[in-house]
N, C-alpha and C positions, 0 to 999 in steps of 0.2 A: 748253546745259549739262545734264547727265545728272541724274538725281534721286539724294540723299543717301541719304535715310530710305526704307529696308526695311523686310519682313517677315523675321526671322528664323525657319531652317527650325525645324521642330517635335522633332530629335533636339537642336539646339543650347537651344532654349530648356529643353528638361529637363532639361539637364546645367546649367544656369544656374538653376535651380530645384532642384536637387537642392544647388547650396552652401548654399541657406537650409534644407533640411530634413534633409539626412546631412551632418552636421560631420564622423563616424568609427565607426565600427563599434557604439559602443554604441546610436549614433541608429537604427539598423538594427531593432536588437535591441527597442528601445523598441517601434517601430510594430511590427514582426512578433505580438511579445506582446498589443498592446492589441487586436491582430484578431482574434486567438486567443480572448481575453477575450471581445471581443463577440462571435465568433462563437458563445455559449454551449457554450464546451466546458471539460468538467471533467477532463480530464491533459492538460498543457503539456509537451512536452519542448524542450529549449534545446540545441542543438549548436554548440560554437564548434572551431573550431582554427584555429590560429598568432593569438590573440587578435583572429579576426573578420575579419581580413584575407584570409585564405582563405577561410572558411567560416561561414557564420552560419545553421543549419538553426531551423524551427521547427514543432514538428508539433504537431498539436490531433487531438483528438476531436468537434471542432464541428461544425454544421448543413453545410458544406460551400456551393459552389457551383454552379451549373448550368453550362450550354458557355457561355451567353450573359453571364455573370454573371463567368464565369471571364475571359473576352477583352475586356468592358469597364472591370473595375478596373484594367485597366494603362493606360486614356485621362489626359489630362489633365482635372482639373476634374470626375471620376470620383467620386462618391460614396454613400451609401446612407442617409444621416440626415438633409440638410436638401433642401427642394422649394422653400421662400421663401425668403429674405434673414430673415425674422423665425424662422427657426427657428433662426438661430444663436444667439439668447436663451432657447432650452428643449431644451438638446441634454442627454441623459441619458446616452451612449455616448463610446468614443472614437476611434471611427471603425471603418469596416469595410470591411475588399477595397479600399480609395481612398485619394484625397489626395494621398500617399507612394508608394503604389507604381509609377504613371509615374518618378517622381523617382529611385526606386533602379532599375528597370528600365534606366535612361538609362546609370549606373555599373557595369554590373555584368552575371555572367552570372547569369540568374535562372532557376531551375526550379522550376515549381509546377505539384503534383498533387492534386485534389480531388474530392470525391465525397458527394453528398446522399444521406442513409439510404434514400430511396424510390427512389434510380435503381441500375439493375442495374452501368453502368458508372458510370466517371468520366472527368477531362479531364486531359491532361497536356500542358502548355505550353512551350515553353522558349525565351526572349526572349535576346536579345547587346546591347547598346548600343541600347536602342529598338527595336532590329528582330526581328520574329519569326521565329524558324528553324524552328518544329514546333510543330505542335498535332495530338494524338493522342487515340483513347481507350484508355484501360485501367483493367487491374482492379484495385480500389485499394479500400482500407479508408473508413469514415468518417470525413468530415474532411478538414483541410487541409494541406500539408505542402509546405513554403516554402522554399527554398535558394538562398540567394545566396553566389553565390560570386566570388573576385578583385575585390573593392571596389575602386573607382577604376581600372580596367583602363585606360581608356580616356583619364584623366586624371592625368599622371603627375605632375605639380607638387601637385597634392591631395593623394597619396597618400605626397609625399614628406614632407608636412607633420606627418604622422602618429607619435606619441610610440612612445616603446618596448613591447613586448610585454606588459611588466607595467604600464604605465601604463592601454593600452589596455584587457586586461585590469579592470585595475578598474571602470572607469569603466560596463563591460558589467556587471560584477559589481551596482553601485549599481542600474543601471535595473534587471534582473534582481531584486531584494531589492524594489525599491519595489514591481514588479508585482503582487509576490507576495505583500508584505504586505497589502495593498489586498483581497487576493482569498485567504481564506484558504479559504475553499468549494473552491478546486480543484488538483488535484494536482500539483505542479511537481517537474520534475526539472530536470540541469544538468550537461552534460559537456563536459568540455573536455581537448581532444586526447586522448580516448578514457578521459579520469578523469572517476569522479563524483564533484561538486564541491558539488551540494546535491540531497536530495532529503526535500521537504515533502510529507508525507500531508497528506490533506483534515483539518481540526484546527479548534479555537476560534482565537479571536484571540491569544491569549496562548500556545496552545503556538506558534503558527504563527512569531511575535517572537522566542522562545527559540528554534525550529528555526532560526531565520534566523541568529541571532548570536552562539547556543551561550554558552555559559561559564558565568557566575555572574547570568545575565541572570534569571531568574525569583526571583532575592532581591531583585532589588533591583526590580522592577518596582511601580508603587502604584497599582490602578485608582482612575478619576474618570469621570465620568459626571454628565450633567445634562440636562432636558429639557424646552425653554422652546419659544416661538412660532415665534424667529426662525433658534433653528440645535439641534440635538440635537448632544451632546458625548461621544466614550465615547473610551476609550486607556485608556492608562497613563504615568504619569511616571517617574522614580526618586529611591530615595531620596535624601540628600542626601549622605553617606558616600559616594557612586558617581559623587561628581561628577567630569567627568574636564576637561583642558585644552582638547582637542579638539570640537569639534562636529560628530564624526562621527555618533552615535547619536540625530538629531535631525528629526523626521518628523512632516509637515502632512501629512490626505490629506480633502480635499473630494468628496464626492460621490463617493467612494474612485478620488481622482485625487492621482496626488502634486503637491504646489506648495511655490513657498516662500516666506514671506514673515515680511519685518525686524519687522512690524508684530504680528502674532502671536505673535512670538518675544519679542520684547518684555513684551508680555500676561505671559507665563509667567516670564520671569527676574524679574517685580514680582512675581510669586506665590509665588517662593522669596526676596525680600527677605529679608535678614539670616541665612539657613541655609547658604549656601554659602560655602566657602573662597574667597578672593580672586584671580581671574583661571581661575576654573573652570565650566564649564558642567553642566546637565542632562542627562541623557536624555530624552525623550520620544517616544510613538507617540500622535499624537492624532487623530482622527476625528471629523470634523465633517459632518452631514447637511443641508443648506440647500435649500431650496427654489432649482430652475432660473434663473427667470426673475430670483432676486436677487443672480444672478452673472453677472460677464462675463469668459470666459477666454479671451476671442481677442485680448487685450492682450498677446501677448507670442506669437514663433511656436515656443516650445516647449511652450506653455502650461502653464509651471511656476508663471506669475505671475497671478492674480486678483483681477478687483478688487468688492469687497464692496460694496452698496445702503449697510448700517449696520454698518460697522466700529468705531464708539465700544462701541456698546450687545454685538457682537459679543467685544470687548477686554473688557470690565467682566465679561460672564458666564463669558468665558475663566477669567481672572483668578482672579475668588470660588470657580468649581468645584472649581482647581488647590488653593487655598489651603484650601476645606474636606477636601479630601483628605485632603490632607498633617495637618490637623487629626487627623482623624479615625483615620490609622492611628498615630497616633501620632508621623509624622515631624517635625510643628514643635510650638512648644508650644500651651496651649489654655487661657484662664483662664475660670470657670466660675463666677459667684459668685452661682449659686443651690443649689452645694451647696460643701464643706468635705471634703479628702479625709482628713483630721487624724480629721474625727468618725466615722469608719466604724468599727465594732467589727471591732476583732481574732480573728483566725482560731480563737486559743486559748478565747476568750470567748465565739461563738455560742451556743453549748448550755447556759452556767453560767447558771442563776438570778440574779437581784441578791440582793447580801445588804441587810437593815438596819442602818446604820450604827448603833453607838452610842455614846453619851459616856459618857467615866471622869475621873471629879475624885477631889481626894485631901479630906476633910472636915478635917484637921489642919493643913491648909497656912495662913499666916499672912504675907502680904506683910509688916506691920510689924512682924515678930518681931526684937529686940534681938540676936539669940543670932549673925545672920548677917553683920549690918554688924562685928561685935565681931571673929569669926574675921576677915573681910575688911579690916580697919585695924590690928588687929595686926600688923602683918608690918610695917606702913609708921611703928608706932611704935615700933619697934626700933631701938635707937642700936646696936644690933650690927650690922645689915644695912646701916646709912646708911654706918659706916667701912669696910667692907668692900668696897667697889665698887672702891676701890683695887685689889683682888689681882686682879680680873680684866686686870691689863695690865701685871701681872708676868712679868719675861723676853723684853718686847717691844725692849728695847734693842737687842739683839742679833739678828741676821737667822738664820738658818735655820743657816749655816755659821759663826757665831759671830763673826762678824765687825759693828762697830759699823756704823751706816750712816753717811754723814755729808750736808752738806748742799751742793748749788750757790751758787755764789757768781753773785751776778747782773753782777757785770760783767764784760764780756768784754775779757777781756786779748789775745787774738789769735786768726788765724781757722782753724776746724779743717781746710779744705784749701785748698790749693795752687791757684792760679789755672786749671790744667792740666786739675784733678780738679774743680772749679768749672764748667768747660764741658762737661766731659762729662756730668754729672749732669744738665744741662739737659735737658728731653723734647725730642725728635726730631720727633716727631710729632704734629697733633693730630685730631680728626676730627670734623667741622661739621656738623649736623642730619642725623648718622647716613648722609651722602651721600658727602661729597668726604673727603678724608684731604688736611691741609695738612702739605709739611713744608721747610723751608729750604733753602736754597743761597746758596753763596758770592754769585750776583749775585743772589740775591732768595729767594723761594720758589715754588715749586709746588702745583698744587690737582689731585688727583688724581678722577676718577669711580671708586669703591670697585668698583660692579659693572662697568663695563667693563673696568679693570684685572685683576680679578678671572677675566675671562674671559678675556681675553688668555695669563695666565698656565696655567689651564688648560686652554685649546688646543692651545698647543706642546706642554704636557706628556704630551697625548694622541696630538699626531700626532707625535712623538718614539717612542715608546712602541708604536704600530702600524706605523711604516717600519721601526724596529730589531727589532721584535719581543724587546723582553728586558720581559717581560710580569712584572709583579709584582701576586699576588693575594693576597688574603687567603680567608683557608676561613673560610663560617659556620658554627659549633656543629651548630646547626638550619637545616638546607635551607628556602627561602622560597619559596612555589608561586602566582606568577601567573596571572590570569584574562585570559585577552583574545577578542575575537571573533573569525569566521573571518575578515575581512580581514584585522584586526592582524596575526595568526597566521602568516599567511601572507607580510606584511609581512617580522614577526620572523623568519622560517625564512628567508628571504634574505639577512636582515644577518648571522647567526650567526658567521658566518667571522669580520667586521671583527669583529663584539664579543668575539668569542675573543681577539685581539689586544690587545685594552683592559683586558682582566685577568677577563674574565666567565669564571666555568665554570658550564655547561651539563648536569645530571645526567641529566634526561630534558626530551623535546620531543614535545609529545602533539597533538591535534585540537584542542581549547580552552586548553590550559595548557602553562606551563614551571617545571621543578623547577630552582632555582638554588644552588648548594651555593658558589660561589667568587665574591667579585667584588672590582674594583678596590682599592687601597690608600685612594686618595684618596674612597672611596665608602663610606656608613655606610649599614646594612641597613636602616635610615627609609626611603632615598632610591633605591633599588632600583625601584618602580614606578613614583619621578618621573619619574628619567633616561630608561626605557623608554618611561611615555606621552607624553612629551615629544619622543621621537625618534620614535615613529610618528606624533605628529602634523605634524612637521618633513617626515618623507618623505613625508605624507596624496596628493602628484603626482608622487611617483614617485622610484626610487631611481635615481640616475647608473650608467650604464654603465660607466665606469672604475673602476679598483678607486682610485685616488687619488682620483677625485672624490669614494667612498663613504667613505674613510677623514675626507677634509676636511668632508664634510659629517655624518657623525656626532662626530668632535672638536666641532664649532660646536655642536651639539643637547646633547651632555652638557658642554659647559662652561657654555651657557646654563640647564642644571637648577642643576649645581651651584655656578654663583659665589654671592657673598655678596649680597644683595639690599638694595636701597635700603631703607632703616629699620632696617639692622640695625648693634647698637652692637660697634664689632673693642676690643676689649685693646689696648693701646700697642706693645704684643707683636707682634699679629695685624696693627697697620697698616703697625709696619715691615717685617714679612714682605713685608707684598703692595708696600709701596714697591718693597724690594731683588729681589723676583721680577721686577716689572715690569721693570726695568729692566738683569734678566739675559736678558731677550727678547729675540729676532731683531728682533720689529718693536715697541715699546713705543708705536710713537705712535697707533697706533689698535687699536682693537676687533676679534675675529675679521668683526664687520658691520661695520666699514667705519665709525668712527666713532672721533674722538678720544676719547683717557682721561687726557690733563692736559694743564694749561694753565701757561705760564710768567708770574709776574709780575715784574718787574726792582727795584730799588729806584726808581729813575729814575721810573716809573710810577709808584709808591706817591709819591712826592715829588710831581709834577705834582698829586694828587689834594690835598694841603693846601697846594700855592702858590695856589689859588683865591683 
């Protein structure tokens, strides 16, 4: 009988290695950057086109390669930072010329040109599926300069797997920002399909944040900073006012490495206890310094995940830094009770002298003088004033129109309506801990969910309104000017068309902001930055390629801003609306998410419940 168990060849086994390390374009994009990074070079340029799938270029200015150095980072098991197995516990970099690049090599056509400052020439390579077509020398600048191109060439079911242009896109966009925050020392650029899309001069920490995210980002940012045994702490939070739905703008970086972790995040939403809006998150950029050996980041093969020596003591110091922050610029409040802010002298006051107070009495004044109680009891020993109270309620006979008033008779002689007009008076409706809306029927009654009902009704009303397009707006007074970052933006500048449809008008559409002069009927100028950040965080993976899909899935996004929300109390008015809405709906029995909005009771049932 012939033998099972093989060796598999060395081109298949890096194509089977390469699903664990290039999921899609952005993972490319990750490693290219962090080589760059270590390669100590200070200008980064980033080239994509057709969002990575064609094209993913990265060129540095870094120490470069040698010929030897050039032709071994494409081995398997190739790398430049660890010699033991125990150096995987004090690694300072994130890798260099290795690891990954067998793995992409395997997918891809890859060409790479490099050149160390002390050699006259350099090396030019260029690999197809694992196998080498050319290795050259030429003359080449300092530095490295990396091109992968036709991702997945060779693997079509992988490559099939791969989202839309703008999903991809983003995702390159995320690792792109993370890199670049981490690293504000060096100069990044960012083109894609021949646009620039970002480009970061060398800057502090904080301009490098605002380069990254544009808009109204440097109001609202709040440094913090701390520095103990076990970890140094610097960033920035934001204020509380900036708090958004989304937890896009939300960023750990160790050892200025990005990572994520529930455990840390945590830390920081205890540290805004009681200043945030309900169901709203922070910003933050935080930066944490730890010693090597009290980390382990090979937990995870993206290494986005780490795991901490002393996580409690790490939490607590998070925690109190966040919170004296926030103290100290004033974002929460701060009670002080070794000083009174009541007792500060007055602005008007500094400079005046005190005066001497002094006392004035009168020498003739006489508590027990006759002369006062006399005037004072007079009045009340007047028999002319005692009859006289009388005329104050003269003429009250008579009402205003002269007419007598007269008085109700307390028995009732018969009933002032009609059995007919008796029922109809009865309330319709009623509504139970601000949740359900109960209202009758012939074989029983109904318990309606406010907000899903709520929602139901304006979904249709939304997607009615985008397929006929008979667009009904209302013009603001005053044009209202949104902030959003360059993702959102970009986001926003996609949807524009549908939201045109919905009743938006659009006055101007800038880099960071939109001017909005027109918006829906059913939309009040409060709720204008809901509906919107609530729809970008809805789209946060990606908008549908259909234009019906886009239509359907921003109806859901602004009927879930604006329906009525659980706790809130409707008028008898407002219940029977959304009753009679409801059930002027195409589909009344569920939610635009796929979730009932009432429930039937029968009589029959309510009876069973007191035949017990």
């Amino acid at each position: 009988m012939s033998s099972i168990i093989q060796l598999l060849p060395d081109h298949v086994a890096n194509q089977i290695a390469a699903g664990e390390v290039v999921q899609r374009p952005a993972s490319v994009v990750k490693e290219l950057l962090e080589n760059a990074v270590d390669a100590k070079a200070t200008d980064i340029k980033l080239i994509i086109k057709d969002a990575g799938k064609s094209l993913v270029q990265v060129i540095d200015n870094g120490i470069g390669m040698n010929v030897t150095d050039a032709r071994m980072c494409f081995e398997r098991h190739a790398t430049s930072k660890i010699r033991l197995a125990e150096d995987l516990f004090s690694i300072n970099t994130k890798g260099f010329r290795g690891e990954a690049l067998a793995s992409i090599a395997a997918i891809a056509h890859v060409e790479m040109k490099t050149k160390q400052s002390d050699e006259e020439l350099g090396t030019h390579i260029v690999i197809e599926g694992s196998k080498f077509i050319s290795q050259d020398v030429a003359v080449l600048p300092k530095g490295t300069s990396f091109a992968v191109k036709n991702l997945f060439f060779n693997i079509p079911a992988r490559r099939n797997f791969l989202k839309s242009e703008i999903v991809e896109y983003r995702h390159i966009v995320d690792e792109f920002q993370r890199v670049a925050m981490a690293h504000p020392n060096i100069h990044f650029t960012f083109y894609h399909n021949g646009s620039d899309m970002f480009n970061l001069p060398i800057s502090n920490l904080r301009q490098r944040i605002v380069g990254v995210f544009a808009g109204k980002t440097n109001e609202k940012l709040v440094p913090i900073g701390e520095e103990t045994e076990i970890v140094s702490i610097s960033g920035f939070v934001s204020k509380s006012e900036f708090a958004k739905k989304n937890r896009g703008e939300q960023f750990f970086f160790v050892n200025d490495r990005y990572i994520k972790s529930g455990y840390l995040h945590h830390a920081v939403m205890a540290a805004y206890e009681g200043l945030l809006p309900v169901g709203t998150q922070p910003s933050y950029f935080i930066y944490l310094k730890v010693p090597p050996n009290s980390i382990d980041i090979n937990i995870h093969p993206t290494k986005t995940e780490i795991k901490f020596d002393d996580e409690h003591a790490l939490y607590a110091i998070l925690r109190s830094s966040i919170k004296h922050s926030l103290g100290q610029f004033s974002v929460a409040p701060v009670l002080d009770f070794d000083r009174d802010s009541n007792l500060d002298t007055p602005y008007n006051f500094l400079k005046k002298e005190a005066q001497t107070p002094k006392v004035e009495f009168n020498n003739e004044y006489n508590p027990f003088s006759n002369e006062v109680s006399t005037k004072q009891f007079s009045s009340y020993n007047n028999t002319e004033s005692k009859s006289n109270w009388e005329s104050l309620y003269l003429g009250l006979q008579q009402d205003v129109f002269g007419v007598t008033p007269g008085f109700e008779n307390e028995e009732v002689t018969a009933s002032l309506f009609n059995d007919q007009e008796v029922e109809q008076a009865v309330r319709k409706t009623y509504q139970i801990h601000k949740k359900y809306i109960v209202s009758p029927i012939k074989s029983g009654m109904i318990i309606l969910d406010q907000q899903r009902a709520h929602q139901r009704i304006l979904y249709e009303e939304f997607l009615i309104s985008m397929t006929i397009q008979q667009i009904a707006s209302q013009q603001l007074l005053f044009p209202v000017i949104l902030y959003f970052s360059n993702n959102e933006m970009q986001l926003i500048e996609e949807l524009i068309p549908s939201l045109q449809t919905t009743g938006f008008v659009f006055e101007e559409i800038n880099n960071d902001h939109i001017i909005i002069s027109g918006i829906p009927v059913n939309v009040s100028e409060s709720e204008i930055g809901i509906v919107l950040e609530q729809l970008v965080f809805d789209l946060q993976d990606g908008i549908p390629e259909s234009s019906f899909s886009q239509n359907d899935t921003i109806a859901k996004s602004m009927a879930k801003s604006l329906a009525v929300k659980t706790g809130s109390y409707l008028t008898e008015k407002e219940q029977e609306n959304i009753v009679n809405g409801l059930f002027a709906c195409k589909e009344p029995n569920i939610s635009p998410f796929q979730k009932p909005t009432f429930i039937t009771m029968r009589v029959e049932d309510i009876d069973k419940k007191f035949a017990l």
